[in-house]
N, C-alpha and C positions, 0 to 999 in steps of 0.2 A: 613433448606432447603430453594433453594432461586428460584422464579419462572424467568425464562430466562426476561430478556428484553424485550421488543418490540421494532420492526425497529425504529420506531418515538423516542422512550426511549431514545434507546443507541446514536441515532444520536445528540438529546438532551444536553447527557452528554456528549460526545467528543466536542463537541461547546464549552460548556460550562468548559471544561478544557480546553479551548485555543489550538484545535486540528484541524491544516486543513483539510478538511475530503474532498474528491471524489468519489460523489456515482458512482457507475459504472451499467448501465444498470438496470435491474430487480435486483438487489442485496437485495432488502426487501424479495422477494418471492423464491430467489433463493437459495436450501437448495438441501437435502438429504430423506426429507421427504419419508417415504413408508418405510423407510432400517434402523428402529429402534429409537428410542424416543431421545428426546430433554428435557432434565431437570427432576431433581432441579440441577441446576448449582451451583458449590463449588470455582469455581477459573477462573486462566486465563494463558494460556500457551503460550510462546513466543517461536520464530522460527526461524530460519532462512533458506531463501529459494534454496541456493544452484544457484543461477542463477545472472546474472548481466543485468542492463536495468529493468529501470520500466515497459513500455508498454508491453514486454514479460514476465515479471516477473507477472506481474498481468492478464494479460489473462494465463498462466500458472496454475494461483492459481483459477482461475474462473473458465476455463473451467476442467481441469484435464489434467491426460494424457492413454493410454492405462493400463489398467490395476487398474487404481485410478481414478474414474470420479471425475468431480468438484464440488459444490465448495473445493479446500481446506484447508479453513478458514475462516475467518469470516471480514476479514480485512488486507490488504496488506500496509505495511509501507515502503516507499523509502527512498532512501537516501535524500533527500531532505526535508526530514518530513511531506510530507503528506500519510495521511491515506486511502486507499483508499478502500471501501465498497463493497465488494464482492459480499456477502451471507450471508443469516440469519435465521437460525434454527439448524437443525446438519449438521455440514459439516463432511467433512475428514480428518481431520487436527491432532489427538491427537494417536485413533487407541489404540492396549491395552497395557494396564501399569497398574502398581502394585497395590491393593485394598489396600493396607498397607500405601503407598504417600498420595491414596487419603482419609484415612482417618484420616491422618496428618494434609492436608489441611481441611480438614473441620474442625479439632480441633485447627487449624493455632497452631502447634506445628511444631518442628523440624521434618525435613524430611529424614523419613529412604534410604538406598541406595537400586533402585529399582531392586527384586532379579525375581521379578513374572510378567508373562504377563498374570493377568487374570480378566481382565476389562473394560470394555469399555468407555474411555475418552472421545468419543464424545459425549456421554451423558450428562457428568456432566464441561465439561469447555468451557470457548469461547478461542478462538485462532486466531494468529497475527502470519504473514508469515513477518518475516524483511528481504528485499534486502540487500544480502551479500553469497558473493563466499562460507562462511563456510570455510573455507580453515584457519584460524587463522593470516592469512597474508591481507585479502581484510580489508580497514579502515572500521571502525563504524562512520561514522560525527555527531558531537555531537547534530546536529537539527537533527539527524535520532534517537539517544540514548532519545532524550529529548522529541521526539513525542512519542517513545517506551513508556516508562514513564509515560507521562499524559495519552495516550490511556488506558495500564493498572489501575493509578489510576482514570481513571474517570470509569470506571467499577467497579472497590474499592469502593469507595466513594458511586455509587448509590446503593450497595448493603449492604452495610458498615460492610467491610472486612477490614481488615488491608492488608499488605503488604506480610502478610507469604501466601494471598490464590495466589500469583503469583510465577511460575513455568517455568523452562524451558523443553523442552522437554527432554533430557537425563536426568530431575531429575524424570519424569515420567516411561520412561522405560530406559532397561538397553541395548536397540538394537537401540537408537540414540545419536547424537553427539551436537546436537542442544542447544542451542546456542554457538558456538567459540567466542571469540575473546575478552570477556567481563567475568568477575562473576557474576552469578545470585545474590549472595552475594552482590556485592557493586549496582546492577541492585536495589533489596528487598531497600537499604539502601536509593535510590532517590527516590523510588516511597513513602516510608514512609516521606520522608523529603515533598513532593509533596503532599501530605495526610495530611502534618500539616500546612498549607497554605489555602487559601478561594479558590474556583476555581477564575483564572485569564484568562478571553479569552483574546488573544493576539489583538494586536491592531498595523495599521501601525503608525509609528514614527511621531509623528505632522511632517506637514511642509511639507512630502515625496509623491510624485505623482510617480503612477508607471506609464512605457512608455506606449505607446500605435503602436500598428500594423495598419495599412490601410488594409482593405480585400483588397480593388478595386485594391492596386498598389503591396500586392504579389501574387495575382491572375494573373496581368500582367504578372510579371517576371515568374512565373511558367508557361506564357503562351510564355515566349519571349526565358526568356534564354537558355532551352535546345541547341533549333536548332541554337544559338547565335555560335559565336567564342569562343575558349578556355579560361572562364579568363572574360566572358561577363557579368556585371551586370547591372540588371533595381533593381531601390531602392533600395540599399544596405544595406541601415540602417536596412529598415522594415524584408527583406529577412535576414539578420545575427541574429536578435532576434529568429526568426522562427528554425533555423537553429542550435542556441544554446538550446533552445528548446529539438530539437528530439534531439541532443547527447546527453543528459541531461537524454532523454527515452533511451540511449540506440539500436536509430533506424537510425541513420548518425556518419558516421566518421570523425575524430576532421580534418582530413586533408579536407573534404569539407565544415566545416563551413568557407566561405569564400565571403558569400555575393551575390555568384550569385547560382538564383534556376536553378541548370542545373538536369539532369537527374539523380545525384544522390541524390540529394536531393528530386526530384519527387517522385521518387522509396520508400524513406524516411518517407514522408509525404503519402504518397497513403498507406503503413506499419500504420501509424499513424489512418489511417481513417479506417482502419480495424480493429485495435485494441479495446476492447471491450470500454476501456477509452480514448479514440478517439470517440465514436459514433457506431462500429461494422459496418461499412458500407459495402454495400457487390456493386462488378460487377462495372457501370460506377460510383456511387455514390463515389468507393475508387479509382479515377483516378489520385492522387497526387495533382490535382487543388485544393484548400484552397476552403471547403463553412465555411460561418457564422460559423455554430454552429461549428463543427471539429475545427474549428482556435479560436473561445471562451472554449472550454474545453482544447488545448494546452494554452491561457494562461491564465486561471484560476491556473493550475498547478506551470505556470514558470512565472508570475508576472508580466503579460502586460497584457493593454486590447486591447479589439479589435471596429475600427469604421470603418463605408462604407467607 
């Protein structure tokens, strides 16, 4: 029997297996609590979220939707390999599956095919919503498979599980599809190979400086180029970083990354500043104008800093 993590814990151990992590909002406090209990935790269940675009994909997972409130999981993985920090307690995320899987996993034996739905998985697993269509056809990137991986071993590792307490969710019950596009089979085979290694946080590459954004000068441009001529750029450089950015979220189209902040990019970035991992900003605060913080949490994500 294993007592759940602590917020401080699990954040802990994803660092410490080289996981970039993004907390999002109240994600320590943010749970399910009152609508039934949270542990002893036996495993960890992987997902895939049916959606494309990080900033939608993760306020998706955060807040819910009718019918399913939020959180629904414990952790959002993009394509880009960070992890991003929802909720922590019981979420929504597992729902009932078979008493026979889960007590497979607890004896990290072989997993029967799940025939019964009569148990309740958010009790006893943490869960990881991975950005991807589920369709069998959308890519997996291999920094999205290899964040997969350490996030579940570094949950392994602090509980000192092997590889069999990790699960997809069709191996839990027999009413989802979760995960396509991969074998939980060769998934078990990296995370054990990842399990026999020391944790390694990852480190930038000697030598390597990431770019950096100016606030003051795509502030400008978001304040010049809408109302500009068709095609009109202020700071191009600073404004195409920003811009590769939200398509990268999922919140501008590849045909406007082009260097100048016109009104769809506004639109883009104002999406950005509402999004829970953006800052949730609500009314003028999400007006599409770049503040500090909202343009340091875009590149904390996509690998620029930001100065006045």
């Amino acid at each position: 029997m294993a007592t759940p993590l602590t917020a401080s814990a699990v954040l802990a151990a994803l660092k410490a297996e080289g996981v970039t992590v993004a907390e999002v909002g109240s994600w320590r406090t943010h749970n399910r609590a009152g609508h039934g209990s949270w542990g002893p935790v036996h495993g960890v269940v992987v997902h895939h979220t049916v959606t494309s675009g990080t900033a939608s994909s993760v306020a998706i997972c955060r807040d819910g939707y009718a019918g399913l409130p939020g959180p629904l999981c414990h952790g959002v993985i993009d394509k880009a390999g960070t992890v991003h920090l929802v909720g922590w307690g019981r979420t929504n995320h597992a729902g009932s599956g078979d008493g026979d899987v889960l007590q497979a996993v607890i004896a990290e034996k072989a997993l029967p095919t799940p025939n019964e739905n009569d148990t309740d998985g958010n009790v006893h697993f943490y869960g990881f919503e991975c950005v991807n269509l589920g369709d069998g056809k959308d890519p997996w990137p291999d920094v999205q498979l290899e964040a997969m991986v350490r996030a579940a071993a570094a949950l392994c590792r602090a509980h000192g599980w092997s590889a069999a307490s990790v699960i997809g969710h069709k191996e839990w019950t027999n009413t989802k599809t979760d995960p396509r596009g991969f074998t939980m089979a060769d998934f078990r085979k990296r995370v054990t190979a990842r399990l026999g290694k020391a944790p390694t946080p990852s480190t930038p590459p000697t030598g390597t400086t990431k770019p950096s954004v100016s606030l003051k000068q795509v502030v400008a441009a978001a304040r010049q180029d809408p109302a500009a001529e068709q095609g009109h750029t202020t700071h191009k450089a600073a404004v195409l970083l920003v811009e590769r950015a939200l398509k990268a979220e999922g919140l501008l189209g590849a045909a406007y990354v082009d260097g100048s902040f016109g009104s769809k990019t506004l639109a883009a970035y104002a999406r950005w500043q509402r999004s829970p991992a953006g800052g949730g900003y609500t009314g003028a605060a999400a007006d599409g104008i770049p503040g500090k913080a909202s343009l340091r949490l875009l590149g904390a994500r996509h690998g620029f800093t930001v100065t006045d």
